[in-house]
N, C-alpha and C positions, 0 to 999 in steps of 0.2 A: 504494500500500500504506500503511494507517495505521499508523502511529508512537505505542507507547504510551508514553507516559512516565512514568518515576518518581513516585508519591508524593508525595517530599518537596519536587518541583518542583513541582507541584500544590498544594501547600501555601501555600511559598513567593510563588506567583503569589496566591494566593486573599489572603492576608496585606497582601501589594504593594498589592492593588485596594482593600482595605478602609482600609490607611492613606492612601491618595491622597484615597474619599472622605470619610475624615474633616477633612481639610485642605480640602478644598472646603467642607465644610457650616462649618468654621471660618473660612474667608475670608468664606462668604456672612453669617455671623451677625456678624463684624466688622464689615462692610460696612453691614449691617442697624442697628446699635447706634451707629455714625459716623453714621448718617443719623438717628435716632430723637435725639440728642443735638441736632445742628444743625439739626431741625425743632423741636425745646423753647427753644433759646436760640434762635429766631429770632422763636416764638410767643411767649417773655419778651417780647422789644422790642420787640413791635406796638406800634402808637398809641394809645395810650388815650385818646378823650374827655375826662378830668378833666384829662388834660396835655399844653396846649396849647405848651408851657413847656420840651415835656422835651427838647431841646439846650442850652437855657441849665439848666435843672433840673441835667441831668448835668454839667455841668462843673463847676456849685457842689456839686454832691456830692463828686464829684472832689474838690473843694478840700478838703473837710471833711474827708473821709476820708484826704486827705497830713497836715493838722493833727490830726487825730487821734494818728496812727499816731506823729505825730513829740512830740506833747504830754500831748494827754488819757489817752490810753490806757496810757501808761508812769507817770505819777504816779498812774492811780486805781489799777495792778497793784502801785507800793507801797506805796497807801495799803493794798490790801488784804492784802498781805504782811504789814503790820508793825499795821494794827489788828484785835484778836479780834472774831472773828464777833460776840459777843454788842453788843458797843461798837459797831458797822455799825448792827447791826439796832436800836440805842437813838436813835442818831443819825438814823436812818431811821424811827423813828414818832414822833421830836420836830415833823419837819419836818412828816410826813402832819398828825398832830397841829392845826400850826399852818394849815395846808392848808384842816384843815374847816372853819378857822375863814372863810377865802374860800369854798368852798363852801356856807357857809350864808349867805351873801350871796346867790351866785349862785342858790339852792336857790329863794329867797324871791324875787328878781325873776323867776323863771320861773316861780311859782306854787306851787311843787313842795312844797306841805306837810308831807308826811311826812319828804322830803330835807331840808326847813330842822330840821325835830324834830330827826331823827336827828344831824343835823351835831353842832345844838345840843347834843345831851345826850352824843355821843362825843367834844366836846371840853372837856366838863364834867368827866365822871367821867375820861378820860383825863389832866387836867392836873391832878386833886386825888388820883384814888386810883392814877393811873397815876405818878406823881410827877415832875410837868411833862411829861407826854408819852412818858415814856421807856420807857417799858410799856402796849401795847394792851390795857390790860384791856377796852375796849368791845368789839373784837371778840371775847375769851374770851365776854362776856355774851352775844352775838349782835346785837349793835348793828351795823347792815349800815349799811358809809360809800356816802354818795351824794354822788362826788367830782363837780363842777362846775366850770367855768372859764367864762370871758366870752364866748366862742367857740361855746359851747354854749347860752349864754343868746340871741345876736343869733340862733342857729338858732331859738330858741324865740319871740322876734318876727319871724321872717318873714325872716332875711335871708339871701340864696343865700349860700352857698358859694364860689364864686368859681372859678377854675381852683388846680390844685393847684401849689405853689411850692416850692424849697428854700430855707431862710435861711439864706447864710453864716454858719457859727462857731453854729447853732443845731439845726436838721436839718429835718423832714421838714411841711410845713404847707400849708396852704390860706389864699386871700385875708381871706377869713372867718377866720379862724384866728390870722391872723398880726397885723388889726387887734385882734382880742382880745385877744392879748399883750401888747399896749404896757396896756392895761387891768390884766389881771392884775400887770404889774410892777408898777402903784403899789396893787392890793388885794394881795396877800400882806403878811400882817404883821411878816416880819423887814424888807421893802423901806421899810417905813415909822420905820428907826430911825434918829434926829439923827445920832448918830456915826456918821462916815464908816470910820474903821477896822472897827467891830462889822459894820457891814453888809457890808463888802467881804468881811470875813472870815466870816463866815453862807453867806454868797453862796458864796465860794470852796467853801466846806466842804460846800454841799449839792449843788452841781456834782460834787466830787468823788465823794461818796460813791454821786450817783445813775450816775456813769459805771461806777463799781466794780460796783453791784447788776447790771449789764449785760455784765458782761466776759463770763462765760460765755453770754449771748445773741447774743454779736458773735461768741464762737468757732464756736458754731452756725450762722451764717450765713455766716460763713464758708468751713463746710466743703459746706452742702448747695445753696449759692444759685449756678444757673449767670450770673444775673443778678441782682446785689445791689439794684442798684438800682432795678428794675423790684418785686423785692422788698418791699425798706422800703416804696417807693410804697404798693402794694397793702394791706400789711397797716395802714400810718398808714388810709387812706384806709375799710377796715373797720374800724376798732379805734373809728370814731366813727359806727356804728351799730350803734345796742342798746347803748347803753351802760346806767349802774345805774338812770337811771326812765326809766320809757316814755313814751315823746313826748317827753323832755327831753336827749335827746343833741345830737349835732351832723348828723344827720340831711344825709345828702348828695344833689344831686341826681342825678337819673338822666339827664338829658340829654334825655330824651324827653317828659316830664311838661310841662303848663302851670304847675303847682305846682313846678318844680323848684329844690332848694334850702329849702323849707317843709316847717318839723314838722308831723306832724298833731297834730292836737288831742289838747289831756287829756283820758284816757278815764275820769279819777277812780280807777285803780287804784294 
């Protein structure tokens, strides 16, 4: 004989069923999202071709990153506490400023005509009507900076790239890159002053300020990088193609190319 039962047991039960599978489709989707996490951070630290390096790479990151935390980054956070934005940003197109002045160097050993103009005439009008650099009037004008370094130039005669490197107490570079550097330290023209006080203190000063323009860049990677250092990799490693002339950046190689590591040619644009 069937047995009718109540309504509100009927209810009850129906209620029961649907709150169990909602805790299933929440365990499965948990499950789902634990896995979709640890195939990202797993696909972050694959091997990359350009970093043959990347065991010793990470540890000197490592390193950087403990000195940071414990040096650079607490002095640029009071330098930016206690000096006004407008004072940062004056500080910060003295130096670009003096910058173009090495870029138009570099501008001209790589052929790059118009980047030698432009350097030329943004560090002109920038250091008379900008009143020594401390105001970008060229870029108000439309004076487009064609920033250059040494690194960019060896790309522009012909020389690889190299495997990609971390420099202790420096950060993120290539072989190519890193021999550049030691170039660019004696063309930057505050590296070029007698006094040792002036210069150390230049020095100090644009260190700081450039660490400061970067704090909220670091808080961002911070919070969205399940791999930071896979990260910085990546983005150093594109931020040196396509840069402002064409054919004139640091053009990296592909790994696969017989030309790898070589700019193409001036297209004259």
């Amino acid at each position: 004989m069937m047995t009718i039962r109540p309504q509100t047991v009927v209810m009850q039960e129906i209620k029961q069923n649907k709150a169990q599978a909602i805790q299933r489709i929440a365990l499965v989707a948990s499950i789902s999202v634990a896995a979709l996490l640890t195939g990202c951070a797993t696909t972050t630290g694959a091997a990359n071709p350009a970093d043959p390096l990347e065991s010793l790479n990470r540890s000197i990151y490592s390193f950087n990153e403990s000195v940071d935390d414990a040096v650079f980054k607490p002095v640029a956070t009071a330098y930016q506490n206690v000096t006004p934005r407008v004072a940062r940003q004056g500080v910060t197109n003295v130096f670009d400023n003096l910058g173009d002045v090495w870029s138009f160097v570099n501008n001209v050993l790589q052929g790059q005509g118009q980047g030698a103009y432009n350097s030329m005439v943004r560090f002109t009008v920038n250091s008379v009507l900008g009143i020594g650099g401390l105001f970008d009037v060229a870029s108000e004008a439309g004076i487009e900076r064609y920033k250059q370094d040494f690194g960019q130039t060896l790309g522009r005669w012909g020389v690889p790239t190299g495997p990609y490197v971390m420099i202790p107490l420096w950060g993120p570079s290539t072989v190519r890159d890193a021999a550049g550097l030691v170039v660019d330290a004696y063309g930057y023209p505050p590296n070029t002053i007698d006094d040792v006080s002036l210069r150390n203190s230049l020095f100090g000063l644009r260190m700081v300020n450039t660490r400061a323009n970067y704090l909220q860049a670091g808080e961002l990677l911070d919070s969205v990088a399940l791999d930071k250092y896979s990260l910085t990799r990546d983005v150093y490693l594109r931020s040196r193609i396509g840069g402002a002339v064409s054919g004139g950046d640091g053009k990296l190689e592909n790994y696969d190319d017989d030309d790898a590591g070589k700019l193409p040619p001036d297209d004259g644009k």
